[in-house]
MARGU-707255 format. One record per residue (C-alpha): x, y negated, z negated; residue in one letter; residue number from 1. Coordinates in nm, 2 decimals. Layout:
MARGU-707255
NODE;X;Y;Z;A;NUM .
...
END
This chain:
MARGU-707255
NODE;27.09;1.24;-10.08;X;1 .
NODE;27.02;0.98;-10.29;X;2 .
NODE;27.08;1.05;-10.66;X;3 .
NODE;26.97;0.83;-10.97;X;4 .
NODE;27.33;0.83;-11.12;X;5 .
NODE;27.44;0.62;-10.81;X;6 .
NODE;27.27;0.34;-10.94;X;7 .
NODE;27.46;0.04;-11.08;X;8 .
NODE;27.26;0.01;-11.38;X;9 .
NODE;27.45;-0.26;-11.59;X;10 .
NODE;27.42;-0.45;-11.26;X;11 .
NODE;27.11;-0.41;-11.16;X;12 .
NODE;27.01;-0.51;-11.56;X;13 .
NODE;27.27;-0.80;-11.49;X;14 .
NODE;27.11;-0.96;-11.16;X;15 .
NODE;26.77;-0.93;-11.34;X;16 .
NODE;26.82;-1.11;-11.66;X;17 .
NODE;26.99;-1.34;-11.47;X;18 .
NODE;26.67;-1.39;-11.23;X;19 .
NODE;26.46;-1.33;-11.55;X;20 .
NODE;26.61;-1.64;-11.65;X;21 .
NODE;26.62;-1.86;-11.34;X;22 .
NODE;26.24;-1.79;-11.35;X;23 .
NODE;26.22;-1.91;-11.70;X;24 .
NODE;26.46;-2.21;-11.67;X;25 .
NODE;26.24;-2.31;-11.34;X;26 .
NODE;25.93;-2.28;-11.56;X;27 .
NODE;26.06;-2.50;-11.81;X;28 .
NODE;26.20;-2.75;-11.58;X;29 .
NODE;25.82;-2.74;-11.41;X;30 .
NODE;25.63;-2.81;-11.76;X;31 .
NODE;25.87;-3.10;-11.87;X;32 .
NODE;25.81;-3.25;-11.52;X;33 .
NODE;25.50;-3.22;-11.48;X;34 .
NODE;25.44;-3.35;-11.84;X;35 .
NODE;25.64;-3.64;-11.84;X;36 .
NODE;25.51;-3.75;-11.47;X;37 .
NODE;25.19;-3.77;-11.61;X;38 .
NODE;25.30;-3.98;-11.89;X;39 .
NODE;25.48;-4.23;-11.69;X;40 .
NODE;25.17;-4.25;-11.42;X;41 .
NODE;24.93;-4.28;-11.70;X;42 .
NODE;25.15;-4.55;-11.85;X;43 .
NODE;25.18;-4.75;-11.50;X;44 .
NODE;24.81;-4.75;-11.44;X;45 .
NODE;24.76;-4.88;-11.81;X;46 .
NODE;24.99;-5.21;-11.74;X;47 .
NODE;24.83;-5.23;-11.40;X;48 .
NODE;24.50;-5.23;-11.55;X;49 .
NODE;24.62;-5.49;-11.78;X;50 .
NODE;24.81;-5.74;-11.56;X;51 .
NODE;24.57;-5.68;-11.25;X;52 .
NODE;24.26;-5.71;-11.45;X;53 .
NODE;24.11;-5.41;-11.31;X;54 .
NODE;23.82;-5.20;-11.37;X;55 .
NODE;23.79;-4.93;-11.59;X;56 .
NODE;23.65;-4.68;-11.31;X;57 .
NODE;23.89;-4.83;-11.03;X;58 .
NODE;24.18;-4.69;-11.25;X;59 .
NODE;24.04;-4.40;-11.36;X;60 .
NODE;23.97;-4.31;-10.96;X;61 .
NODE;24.35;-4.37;-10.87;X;62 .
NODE;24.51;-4.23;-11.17;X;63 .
NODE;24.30;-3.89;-11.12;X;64 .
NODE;24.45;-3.87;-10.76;X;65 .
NODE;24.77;-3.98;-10.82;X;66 .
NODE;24.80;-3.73;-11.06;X;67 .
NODE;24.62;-3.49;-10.81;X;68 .
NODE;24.90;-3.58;-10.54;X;69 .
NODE;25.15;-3.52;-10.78;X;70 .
NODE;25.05;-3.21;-10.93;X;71 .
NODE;25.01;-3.07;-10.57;X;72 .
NODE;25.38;-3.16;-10.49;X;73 .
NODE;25.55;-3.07;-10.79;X;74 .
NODE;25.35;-2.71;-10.77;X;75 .
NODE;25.41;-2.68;-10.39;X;76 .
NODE;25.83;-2.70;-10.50;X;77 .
NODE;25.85;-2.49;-10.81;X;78 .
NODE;25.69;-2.20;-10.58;X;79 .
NODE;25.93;-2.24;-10.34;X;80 .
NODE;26.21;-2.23;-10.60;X;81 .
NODE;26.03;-1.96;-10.75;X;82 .
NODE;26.08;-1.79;-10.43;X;83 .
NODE;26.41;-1.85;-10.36;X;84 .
NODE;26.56;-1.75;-10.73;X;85 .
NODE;26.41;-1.38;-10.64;X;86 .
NODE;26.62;-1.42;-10.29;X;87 .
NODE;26.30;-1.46;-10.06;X;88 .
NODE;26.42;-1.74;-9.84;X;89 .
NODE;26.09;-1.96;-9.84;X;90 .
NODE;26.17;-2.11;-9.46;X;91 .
NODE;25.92;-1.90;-9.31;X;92 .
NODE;25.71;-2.02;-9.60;X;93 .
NODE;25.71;-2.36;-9.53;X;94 .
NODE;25.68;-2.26;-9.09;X;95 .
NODE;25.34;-2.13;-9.21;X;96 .
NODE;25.25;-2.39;-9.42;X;97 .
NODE;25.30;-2.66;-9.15;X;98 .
NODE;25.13;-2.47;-8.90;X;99 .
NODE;24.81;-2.41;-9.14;X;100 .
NODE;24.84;-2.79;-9.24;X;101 .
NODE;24.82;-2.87;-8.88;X;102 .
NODE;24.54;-2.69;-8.81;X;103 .
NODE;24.36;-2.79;-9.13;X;104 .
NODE;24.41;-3.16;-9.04;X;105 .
NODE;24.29;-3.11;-8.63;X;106 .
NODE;24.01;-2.92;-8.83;X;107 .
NODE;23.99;-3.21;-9.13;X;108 .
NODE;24.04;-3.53;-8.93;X;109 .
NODE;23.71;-3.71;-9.05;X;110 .
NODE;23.76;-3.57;-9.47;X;111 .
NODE;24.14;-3.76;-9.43;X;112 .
NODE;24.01;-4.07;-9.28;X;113 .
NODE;23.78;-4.09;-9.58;X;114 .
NODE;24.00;-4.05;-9.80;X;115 .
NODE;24.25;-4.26;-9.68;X;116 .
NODE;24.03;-4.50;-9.60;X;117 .
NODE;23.87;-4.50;-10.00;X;118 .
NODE;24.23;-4.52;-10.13;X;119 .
NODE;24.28;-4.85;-10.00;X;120 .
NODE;23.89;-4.93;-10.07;X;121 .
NODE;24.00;-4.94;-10.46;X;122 .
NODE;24.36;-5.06;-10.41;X;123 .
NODE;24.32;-5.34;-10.24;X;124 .
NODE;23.95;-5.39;-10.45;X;125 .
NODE;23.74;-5.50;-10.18;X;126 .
NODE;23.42;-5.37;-10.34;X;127 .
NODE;23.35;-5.23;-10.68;X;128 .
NODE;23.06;-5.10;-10.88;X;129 .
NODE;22.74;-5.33;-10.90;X;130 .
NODE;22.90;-5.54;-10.62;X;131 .
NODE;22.63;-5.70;-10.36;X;132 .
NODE;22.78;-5.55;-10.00;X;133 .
NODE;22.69;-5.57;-9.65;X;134 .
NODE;22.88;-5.26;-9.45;X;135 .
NODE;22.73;-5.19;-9.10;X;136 .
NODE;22.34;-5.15;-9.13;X;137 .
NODE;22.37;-5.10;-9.52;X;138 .
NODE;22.31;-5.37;-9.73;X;139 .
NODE;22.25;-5.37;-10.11;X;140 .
NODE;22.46;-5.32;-10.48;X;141 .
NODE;22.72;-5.11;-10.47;X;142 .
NODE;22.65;-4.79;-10.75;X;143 .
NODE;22.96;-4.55;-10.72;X;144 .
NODE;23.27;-4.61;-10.50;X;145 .
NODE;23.43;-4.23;-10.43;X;146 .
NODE;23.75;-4.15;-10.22;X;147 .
NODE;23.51;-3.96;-9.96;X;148 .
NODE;23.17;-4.18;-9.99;X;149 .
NODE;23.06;-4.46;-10.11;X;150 .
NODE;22.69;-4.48;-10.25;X;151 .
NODE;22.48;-4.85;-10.20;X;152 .
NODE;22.15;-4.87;-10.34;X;153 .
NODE;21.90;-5.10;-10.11;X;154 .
NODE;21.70;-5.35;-10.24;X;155 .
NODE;21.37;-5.13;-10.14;X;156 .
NODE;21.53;-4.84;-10.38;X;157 .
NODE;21.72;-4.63;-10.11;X;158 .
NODE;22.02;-4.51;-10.23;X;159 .
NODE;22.24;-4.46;-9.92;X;160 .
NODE;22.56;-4.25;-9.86;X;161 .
NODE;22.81;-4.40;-9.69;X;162 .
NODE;23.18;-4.21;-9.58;X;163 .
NODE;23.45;-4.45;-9.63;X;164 .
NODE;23.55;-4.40;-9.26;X;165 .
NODE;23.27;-4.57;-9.15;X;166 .
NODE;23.33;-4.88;-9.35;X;167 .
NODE;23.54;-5.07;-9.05;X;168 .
NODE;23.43;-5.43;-9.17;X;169 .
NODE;23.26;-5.49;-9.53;X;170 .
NODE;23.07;-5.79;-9.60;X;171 .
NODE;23.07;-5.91;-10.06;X;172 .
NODE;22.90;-6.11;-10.13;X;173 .
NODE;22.93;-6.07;-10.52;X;174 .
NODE;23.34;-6.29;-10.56;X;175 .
NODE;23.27;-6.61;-10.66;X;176 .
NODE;22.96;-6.84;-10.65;X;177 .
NODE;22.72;-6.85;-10.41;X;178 .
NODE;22.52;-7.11;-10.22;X;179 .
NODE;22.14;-7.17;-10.33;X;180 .
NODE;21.96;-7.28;-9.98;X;181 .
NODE;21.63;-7.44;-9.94;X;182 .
NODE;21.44;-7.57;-9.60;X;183 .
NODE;21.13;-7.69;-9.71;X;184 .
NODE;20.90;-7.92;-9.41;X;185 .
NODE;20.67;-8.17;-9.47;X;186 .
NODE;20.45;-8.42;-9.29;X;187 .
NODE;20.61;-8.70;-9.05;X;188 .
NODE;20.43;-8.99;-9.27;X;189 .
NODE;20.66;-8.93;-9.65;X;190 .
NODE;21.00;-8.88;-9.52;X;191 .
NODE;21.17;-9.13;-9.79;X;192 .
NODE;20.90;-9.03;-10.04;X;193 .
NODE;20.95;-8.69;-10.02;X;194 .
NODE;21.35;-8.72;-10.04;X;195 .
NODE;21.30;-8.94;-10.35;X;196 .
NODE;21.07;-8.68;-10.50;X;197 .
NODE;21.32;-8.41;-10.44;X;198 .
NODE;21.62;-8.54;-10.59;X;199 .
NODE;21.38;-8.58;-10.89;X;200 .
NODE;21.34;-8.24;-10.92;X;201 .
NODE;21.70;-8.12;-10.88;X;202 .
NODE;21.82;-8.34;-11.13;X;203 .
NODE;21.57;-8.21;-11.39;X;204 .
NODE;21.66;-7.88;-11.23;X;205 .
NODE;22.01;-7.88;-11.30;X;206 .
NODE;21.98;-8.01;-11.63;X;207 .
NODE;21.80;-7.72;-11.75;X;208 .
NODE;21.92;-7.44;-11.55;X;209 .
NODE;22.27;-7.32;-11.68;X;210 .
NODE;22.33;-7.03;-11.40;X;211 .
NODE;22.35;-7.40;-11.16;X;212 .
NODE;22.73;-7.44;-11.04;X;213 .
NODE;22.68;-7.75;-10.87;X;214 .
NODE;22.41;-7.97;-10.75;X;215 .
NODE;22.15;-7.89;-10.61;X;216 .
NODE;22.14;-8.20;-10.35;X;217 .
NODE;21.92;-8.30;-10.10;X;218 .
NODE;22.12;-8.35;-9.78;X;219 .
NODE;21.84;-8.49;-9.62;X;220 .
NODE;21.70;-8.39;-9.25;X;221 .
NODE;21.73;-8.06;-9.11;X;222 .
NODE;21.51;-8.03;-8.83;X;223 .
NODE;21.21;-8.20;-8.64;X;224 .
NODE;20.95;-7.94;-8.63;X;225 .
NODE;20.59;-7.97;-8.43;X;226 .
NODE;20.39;-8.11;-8.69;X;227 .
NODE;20.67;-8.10;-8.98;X;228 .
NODE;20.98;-8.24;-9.06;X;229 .
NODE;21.21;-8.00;-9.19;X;230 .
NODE;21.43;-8.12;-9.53;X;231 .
NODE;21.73;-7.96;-9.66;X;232 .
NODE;21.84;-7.87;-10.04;X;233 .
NODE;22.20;-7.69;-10.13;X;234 .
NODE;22.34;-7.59;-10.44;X;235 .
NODE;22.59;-7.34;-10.61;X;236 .
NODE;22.51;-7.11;-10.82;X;237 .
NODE;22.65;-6.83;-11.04;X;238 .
NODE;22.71;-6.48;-10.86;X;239 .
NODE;22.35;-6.30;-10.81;X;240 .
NODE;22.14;-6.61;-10.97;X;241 .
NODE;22.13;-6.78;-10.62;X;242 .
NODE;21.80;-6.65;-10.55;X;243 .
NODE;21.63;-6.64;-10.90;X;244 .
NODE;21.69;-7.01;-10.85;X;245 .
NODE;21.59;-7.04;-10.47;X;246 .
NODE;21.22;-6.93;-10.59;X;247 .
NODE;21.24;-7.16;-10.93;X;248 .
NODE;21.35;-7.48;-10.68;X;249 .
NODE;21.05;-7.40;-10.43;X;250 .
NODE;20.79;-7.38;-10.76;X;251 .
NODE;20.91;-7.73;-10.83;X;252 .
NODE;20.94;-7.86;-10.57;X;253 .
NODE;20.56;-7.72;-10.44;X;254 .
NODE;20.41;-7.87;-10.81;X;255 .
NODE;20.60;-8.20;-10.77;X;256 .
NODE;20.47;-8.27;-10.36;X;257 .
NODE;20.13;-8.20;-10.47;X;258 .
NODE;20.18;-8.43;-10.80;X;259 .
NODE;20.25;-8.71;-10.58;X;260 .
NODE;20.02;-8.65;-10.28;X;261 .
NODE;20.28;-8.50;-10.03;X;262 .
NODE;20.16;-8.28;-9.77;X;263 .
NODE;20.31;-7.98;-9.70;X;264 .
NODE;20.17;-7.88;-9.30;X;265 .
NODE;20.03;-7.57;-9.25;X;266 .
NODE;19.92;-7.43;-8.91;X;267 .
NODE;19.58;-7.55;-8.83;X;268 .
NODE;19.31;-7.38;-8.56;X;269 .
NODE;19.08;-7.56;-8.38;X;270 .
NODE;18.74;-7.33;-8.27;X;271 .
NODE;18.57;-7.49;-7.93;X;272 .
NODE;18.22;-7.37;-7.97;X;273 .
NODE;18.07;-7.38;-7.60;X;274 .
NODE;17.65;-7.44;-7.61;X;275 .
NODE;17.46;-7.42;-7.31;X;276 .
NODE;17.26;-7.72;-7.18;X;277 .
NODE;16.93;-7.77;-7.32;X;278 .
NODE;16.83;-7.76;-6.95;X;279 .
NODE;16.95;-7.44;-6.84;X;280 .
NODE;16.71;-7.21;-6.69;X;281 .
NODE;16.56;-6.97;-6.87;X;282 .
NODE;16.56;-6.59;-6.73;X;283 .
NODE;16.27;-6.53;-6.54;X;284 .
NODE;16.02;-6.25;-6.65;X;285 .
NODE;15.84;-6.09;-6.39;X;286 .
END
């Protein structure tokens, strides 16, 4: 029978106090981890932003999950230790865990792929906030770039939802300048006139316009159209001021054609109004 004064007090008290303070060493060990890790990857993403010239949001977005990632770890192993100062051997443990991560991922595939896929989205900064994109069917300014979705606003107002997955090939137009185009026909008879007239304007143009990178020129013939000739004008221009200036070349170039008698064709229709003879028979009334 099992009495009370069989019991090994002094070491039973002596294998606790010594878990007691395993526990208690592992917790202190886990807090000055955890603390300095998030010290030192706070301090690497401060440098990065500094030396890559980053942006504020793009670093703020991969800080919060490195931190995430590491957190997760370093909580993950002080559990097990946990476990294994108190003599529970944590290999079953980690058995289950795979098999519950396995089926979490089979379960999961498309969540992983978008994050994955919005990691390297704001790594390798291929788009960021107010950035002009083309991705797929979407086109329009980038307004928030998330590790599962990435939100465009289109130029009619819709603001569309896109999961990073689905982002295979992505189209900015928003790094560097762009090119300022202009096709604009007139009439076979003021080819030379018209191409003096033109240059005209883009000098005065570009003298007055500061978002002008270069140009614009006239490059001259384009195409032959039916009852136009079709003239060409390219330019560079600052990032997103390619078309204010489009619509400001067409103005002056519309006021200066018209200043000097240049016709601009337009589609014409020709109505065949088919009389009868004066001869024809009248109806005959009974």
């Amino acid at each position: 029978m099992f009495k009370m004064q069989d019991i090994n007090w002094e070491q039973l008290l002596t294998n606790a106090g010594v878990i007691v303070l395993k526990l208690i060493a592992i917790t202190i060990v886990f807090l000055l981890v955890r603390a300095i890790g998030k010290k030192v990857i706070e301090r690497s993403f401060e440098k990065m932003s500094e030396r890559e010239n980053a942006t504020r949001g793009r670093m703020l977005t991969l800080k919060s999950l490195t931190v995430n990632v590491f957190s997760y770890v370093l909580i993950f192993i002080f559990v097990v230790m946990l476990l294994e100062a108190v003599n529970i051997h944590a290999t079953a443990l980690l058995a289950g865990a795979g098999v519950v991560g396995l089926a979490i991922g089979f379960g999961a595939q498309g969540l992983v792929s978008d994050v994955v896929t919005g990691f390297f989205l704001l790594l390798e900064k291929q788009l960021d906030v107010d950035d002009y994109v083309t991705t797929g069917s979407f086109s329009g300014i980038v307004e928030s770039v998330g590790l599962r979705t990435t939100q465009i606003r289109g130029f009619d107002g819709t603001l569309h939802y896109v999961p990073n997955r689905e982002i295979t090939s992505l189209s900015n137009h928003s790094r560097g300048n762009m090119r300022a185009l202009i096709d604009i026909g007139i009439s076979y008879d003021d080819i030379d006139k018209a191409i003096s007239v033109l240059e005209k304007v883009c000098e005065r143009v570009a003298a007055t316009n500061e978002n002008i990178v270069e140009g614009p020129n006239v490059i001259g013939v384009q195409g032959l159209g039916a009852s136009d000739v079709v003239l060409r004008v390219v330019g560079k221009a600052k990032n997103g001021e390619q078309w204010g200036i489009e619509r400001q070349l067409r103005k002056e170039f519309k006021e200066a054609f018209d200043a000097n008698g240049i016709d601009i064709p337009f589609p014409h229709q020709v109505n065949i109004d088919k009389k009868q003879p004066e001869d024809a028979k009248q109806p005959q009334h009974a």
